[in-house]
SERO-786043 format. One record per residue (C-alpha): residue number from 1; x, y, z. Coordinates in steps of 0.25 Angstrom, whole numbers, plus 5000, padded with zeros to 4 digits. Example, Ala and Ser with C-alpha at 12.3 -4.5 7.8 and 13.67 -1.06 7.14 Angstrom:
BEGIN
i|px|py|pz
1|5049|4982|5031 $
2|5055|4996|5029 $
This chain:
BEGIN
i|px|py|pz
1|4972|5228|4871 $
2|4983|5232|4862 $
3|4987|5243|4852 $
4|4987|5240|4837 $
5|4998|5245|4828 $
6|4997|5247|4813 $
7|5008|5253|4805 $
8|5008|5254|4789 $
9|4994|5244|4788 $
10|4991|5240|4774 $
11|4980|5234|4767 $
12|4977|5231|4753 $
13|4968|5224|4745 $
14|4973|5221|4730 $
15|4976|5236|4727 $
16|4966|5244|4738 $
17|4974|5247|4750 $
18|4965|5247|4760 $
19|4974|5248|4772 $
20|4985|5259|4770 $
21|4997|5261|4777 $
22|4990|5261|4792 $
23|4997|5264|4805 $
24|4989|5266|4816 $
25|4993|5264|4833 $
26|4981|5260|4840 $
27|4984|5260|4854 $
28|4981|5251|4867 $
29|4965|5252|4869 $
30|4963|5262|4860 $
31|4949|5261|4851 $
32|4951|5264|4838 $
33|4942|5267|4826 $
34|4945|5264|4812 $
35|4934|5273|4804 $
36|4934|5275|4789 $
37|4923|5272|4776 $
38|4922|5259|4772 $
39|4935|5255|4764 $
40|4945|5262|4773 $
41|4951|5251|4778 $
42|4946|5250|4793 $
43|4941|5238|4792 $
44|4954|5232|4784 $
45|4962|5238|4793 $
46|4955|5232|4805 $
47|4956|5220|4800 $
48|4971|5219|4796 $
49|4970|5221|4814 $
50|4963|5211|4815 $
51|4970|5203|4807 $
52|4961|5200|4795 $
53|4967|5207|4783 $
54|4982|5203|4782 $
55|4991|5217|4784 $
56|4997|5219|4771 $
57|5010|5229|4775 $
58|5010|5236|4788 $
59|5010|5229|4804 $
60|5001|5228|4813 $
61|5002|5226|4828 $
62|4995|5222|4839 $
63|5001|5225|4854 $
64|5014|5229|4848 $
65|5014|5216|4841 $
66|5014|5215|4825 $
67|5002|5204|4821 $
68|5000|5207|4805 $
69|5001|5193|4804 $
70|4995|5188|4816 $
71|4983|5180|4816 $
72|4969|5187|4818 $
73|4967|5178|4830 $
74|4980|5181|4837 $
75|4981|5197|4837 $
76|4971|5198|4848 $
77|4962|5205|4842 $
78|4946|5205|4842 $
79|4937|5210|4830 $
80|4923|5215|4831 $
81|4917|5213|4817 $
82|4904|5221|4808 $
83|4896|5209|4810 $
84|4894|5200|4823 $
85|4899|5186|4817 $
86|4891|5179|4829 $
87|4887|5165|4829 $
88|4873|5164|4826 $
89|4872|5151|4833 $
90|4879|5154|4847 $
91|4877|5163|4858 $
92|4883|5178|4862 $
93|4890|5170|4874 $
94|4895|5160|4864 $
95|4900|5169|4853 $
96|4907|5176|4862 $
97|4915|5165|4867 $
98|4917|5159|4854 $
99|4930|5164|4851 $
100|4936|5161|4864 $
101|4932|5146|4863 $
102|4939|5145|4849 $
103|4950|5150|4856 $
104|4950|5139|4867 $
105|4947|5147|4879 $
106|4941|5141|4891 $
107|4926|5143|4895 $
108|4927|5150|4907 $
109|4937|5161|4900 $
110|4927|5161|4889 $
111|4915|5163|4899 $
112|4923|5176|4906 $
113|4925|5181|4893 $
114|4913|5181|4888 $
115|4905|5186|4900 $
116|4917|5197|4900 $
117|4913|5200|4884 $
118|4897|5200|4887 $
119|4899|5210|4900 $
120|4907|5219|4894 $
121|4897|5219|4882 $
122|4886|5218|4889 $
123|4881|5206|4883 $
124|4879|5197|4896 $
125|4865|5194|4893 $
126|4865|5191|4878 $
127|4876|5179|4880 $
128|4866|5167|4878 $
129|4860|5174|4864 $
130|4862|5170|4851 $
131|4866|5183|4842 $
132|4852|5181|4834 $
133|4847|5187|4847 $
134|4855|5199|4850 $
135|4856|5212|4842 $
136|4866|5219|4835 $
137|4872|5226|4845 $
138|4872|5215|4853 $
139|4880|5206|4843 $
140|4890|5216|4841 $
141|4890|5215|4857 $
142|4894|5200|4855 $
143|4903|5204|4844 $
144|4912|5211|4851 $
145|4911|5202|4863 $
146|4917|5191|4856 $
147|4928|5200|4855 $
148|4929|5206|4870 $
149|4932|5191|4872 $
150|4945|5188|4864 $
151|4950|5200|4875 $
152|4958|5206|4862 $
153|4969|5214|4861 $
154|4962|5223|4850 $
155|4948|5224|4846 $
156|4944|5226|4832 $
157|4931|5231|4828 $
158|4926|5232|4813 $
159|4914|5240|4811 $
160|4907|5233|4823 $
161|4894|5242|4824 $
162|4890|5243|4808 $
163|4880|5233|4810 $
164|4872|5241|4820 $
165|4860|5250|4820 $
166|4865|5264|4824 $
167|4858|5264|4838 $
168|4866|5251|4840 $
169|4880|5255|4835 $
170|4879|5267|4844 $
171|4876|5258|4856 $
172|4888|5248|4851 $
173|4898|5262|4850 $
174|4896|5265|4865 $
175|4899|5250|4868 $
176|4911|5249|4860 $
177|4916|5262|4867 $
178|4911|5256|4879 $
179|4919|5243|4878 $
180|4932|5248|4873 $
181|4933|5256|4887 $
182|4931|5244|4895 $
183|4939|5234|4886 $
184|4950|5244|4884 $
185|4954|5237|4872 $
186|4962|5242|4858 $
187|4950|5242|4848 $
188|4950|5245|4833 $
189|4936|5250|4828 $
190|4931|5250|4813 $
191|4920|5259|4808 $
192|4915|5266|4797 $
193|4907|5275|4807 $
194|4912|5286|4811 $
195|4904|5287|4821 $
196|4908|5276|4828 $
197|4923|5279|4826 $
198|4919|5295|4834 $
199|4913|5287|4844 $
200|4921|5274|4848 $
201|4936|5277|4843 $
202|4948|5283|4853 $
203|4955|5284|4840 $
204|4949|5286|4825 $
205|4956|5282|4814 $
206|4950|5285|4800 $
207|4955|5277|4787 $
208|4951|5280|4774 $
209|4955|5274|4763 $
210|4964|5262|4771 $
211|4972|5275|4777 $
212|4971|5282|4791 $
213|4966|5297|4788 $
214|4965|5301|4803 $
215|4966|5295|4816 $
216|4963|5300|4830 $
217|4953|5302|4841 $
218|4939|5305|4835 $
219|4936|5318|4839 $
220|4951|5322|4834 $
221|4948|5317|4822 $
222|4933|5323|4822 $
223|4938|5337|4824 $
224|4951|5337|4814 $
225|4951|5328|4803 $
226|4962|5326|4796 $
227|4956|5326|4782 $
228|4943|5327|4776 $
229|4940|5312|4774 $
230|4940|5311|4790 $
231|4932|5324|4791 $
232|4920|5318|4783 $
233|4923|5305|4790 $
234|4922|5309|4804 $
235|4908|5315|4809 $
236|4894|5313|4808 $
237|4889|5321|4800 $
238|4902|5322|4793 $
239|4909|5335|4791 $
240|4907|5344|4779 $
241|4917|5346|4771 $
242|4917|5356|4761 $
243|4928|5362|4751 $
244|4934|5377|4753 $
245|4942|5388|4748 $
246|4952|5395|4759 $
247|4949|5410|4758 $
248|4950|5422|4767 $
249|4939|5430|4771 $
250|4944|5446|4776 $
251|4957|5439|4776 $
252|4954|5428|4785 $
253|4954|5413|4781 $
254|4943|5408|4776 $
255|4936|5396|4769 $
256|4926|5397|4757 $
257|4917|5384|4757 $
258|4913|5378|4744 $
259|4914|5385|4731 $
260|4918|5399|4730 $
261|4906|5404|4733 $
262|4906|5396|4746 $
263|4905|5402|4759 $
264|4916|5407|4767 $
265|4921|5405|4781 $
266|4930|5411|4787 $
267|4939|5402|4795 $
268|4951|5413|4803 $
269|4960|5407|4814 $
270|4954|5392|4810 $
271|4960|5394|4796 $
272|4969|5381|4795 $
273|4985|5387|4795 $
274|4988|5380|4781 $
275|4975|5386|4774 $
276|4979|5394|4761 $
277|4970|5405|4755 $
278|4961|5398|4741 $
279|4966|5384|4748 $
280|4956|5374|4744 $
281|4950|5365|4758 $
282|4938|5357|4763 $
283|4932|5362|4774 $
284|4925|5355|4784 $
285|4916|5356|4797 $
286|4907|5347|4805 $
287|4894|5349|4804 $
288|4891|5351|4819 $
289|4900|5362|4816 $
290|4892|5369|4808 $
291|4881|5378|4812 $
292|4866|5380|4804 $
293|4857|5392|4807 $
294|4845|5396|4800 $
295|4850|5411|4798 $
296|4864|5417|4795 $
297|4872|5422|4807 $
298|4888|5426|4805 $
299|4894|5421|4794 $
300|4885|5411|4792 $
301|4885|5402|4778 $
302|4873|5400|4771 $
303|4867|5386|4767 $
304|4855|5380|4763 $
305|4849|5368|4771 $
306|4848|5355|4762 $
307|4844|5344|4773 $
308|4842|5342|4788 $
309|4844|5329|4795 $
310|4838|5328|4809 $
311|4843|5320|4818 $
312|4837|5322|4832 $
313|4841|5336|4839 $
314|4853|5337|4827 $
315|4852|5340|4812 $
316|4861|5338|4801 $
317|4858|5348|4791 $
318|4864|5350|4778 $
319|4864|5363|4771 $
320|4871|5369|4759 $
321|4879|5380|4757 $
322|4881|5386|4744 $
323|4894|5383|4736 $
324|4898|5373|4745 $
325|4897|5357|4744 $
326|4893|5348|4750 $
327|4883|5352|4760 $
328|4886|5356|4773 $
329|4881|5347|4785 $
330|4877|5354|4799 $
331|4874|5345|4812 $
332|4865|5356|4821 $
333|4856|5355|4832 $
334|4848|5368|4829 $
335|4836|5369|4822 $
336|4838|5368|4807 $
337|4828|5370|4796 $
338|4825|5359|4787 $
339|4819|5364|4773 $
340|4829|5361|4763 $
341|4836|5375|4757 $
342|4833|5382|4771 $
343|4844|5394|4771 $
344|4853|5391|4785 $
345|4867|5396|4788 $
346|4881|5389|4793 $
347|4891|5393|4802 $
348|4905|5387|4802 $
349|4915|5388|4813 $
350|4927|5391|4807 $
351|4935|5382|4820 $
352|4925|5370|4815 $
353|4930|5370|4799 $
354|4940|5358|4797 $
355|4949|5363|4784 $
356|4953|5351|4775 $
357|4963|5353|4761 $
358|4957|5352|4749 $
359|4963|5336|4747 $
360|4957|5333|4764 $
361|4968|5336|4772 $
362|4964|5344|4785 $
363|4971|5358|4783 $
């Protein structure tokens, strides 16, 4: 259990950067989500920890202490890879205590720690089996086993659950959550899914393009995103995001969507203080934040249904509105027509609209 510091972190390949000026505290016990599309420099990033791409400017520490060039062996670290890496040939029992026997420790310590690693995992009664007979889900038990083992200062995982079915990663989220509580270890997490970052991290940190965009707890960054690349990124469905045209309607402030045809809403005490009048934006709203009907109430907007996605007691539906692109997305639990064309109507709550400069910036 220790914190990691990482102050002016660079990486570059020939002439990509791919790690850019990164500083970041993680802090004693903390579990941390590194999330981003692929080329971001997550995983780069989380190997330079690890210690398997040299740091080419920057320093790295590790319990207060710098180890840039440290050996991979002796930062006390343990790395949880994409694929299982067992051996074939010897048993759950045996791969765990692998690593410890190349290290030279005795049989009885080895015996405790790998009873402590199965208990803990819940792997008791799979210790004779051969990986060939278990699962996925119960090799990337054993994986992070051989891990549990090395007691490490830090654990580092690197897109641990892409290889499972979806039933299989969502049971694997809840024991990972499960397992940082009762290890209450300093863990460093890589994914591309962003549902998996909402749901395991303490602390999100989004990269894009080897930079950090945004860093904080999940629903901090869920609610008030920085720009408009961590709008999009975060949530599932993602959030629309559409361009407007600051206007006033009776002499309140008010938001034309689309075009100059678009709709209008009028936004009042939620204008954003450094809006201007004919100021250029994007707009965004979640689409559980948007409501569907089948007939106009208020001050309505009216689309047309394009599609409907059912997906048990939700929907996803995606409608068109007129002078305004792309389509808007709608997450309901109400009734919805399903014949493409079908008139329905929005309404927008003005407190739910995230208000975003033309070049992404949150206003």
């Amino acid at each position: 259990m220790a914190p990691v510091g990482m102050r002016g972190l660079r990486k570059a390949y020939g002439n990509v950067e791919a790690v850019r000026d990164i500083s970041l505290e993680i802090e004693n016990r903390e579990f941390v989500v590194l999330v981003g599309p692929s080329g971001c420099g997550k995983s780069t990033l989380l190997r330079m920890i690890a210690g398997l791409e040299d740091i080419d400017a920057g320093e790295l520490t590790i319990a207060g202490k710098r180890v840039n060039e440290v050996h991979p062996a002796d930062r006390g670290l343990a790395m949880v890879f994409q694929s299982y890496a067992l051996y074939p040939h010897m048993s759950v029992a045996e791969n765990l205590a692998f690593g410890l026997k190349m290290s030279g420790m005795g049989r009885d310590e080895i015996e405790s720690k790998v009873q402590k690693a199965a208990g803990i995992l819940q792997i008791g009664e799979l210790l004779k089996r051969r990986p060939r007979e278990l699962s996925g889900g119960q090799r990337q038990r054993v994986a992070i086993g051989r891990a549990i083992v090395r007691e490490p200062e830090v654990f580092l995982f690197d897109e641990p659950l892409s290889n499972l079915d979806a039933d299989l990663r969502a049971q694997m989220r809840v024991e990972l959550a499960r397992l940082h509580g009762e290890l209450q270890s300093t863990m460093i997490y890589v994914t591309h899914d962003q549902v998996e970052a909402m749901t395991l991290a303490q602390r999100i940190v989004v990269l894009n393009g080897g930079r950090i965009e945004q860093q904080g707890a999940p629903l901090e960054l869920y609610e008030r995103p920085v720009n408009t690349f961590v709008a999009g990124f975060l949530g599932q469905p993602k959030m629309n995001l559409v361009q407007a045209i600051a206007t006033t309607i009776d002499g309140q402030p008010a938001l034309r969507l689309g075009a100059d045809s678009g709709p209008m809403i009028t936004i009042g005490g939620a204008a954003p203080a450094a809006l201007r009048a004919d100021q250029e934006l994007v707009v965004g709203v979640r689409p559980d934040a948007v409501q569907l009907s089948a007939t106009k109430t208020g001050h309505a907007i009216p689309a047309a249904l394009e599609l409907v996605e059912r997906l048990g007691s939700d929907a996803i539906a995606h409608v068109r509105i007129e002078g305004v692109d792309p389509m808007i997305t709608v997450e309901t639990r109400e009734p919805v027509p399903t014949e493409r064309g079908t008139p329905v109507w929005l309404e927008i709550d003005a407190a739910d609209l995230h208000v975003f400069r033309s070049d992404g910036e949150r206003l």
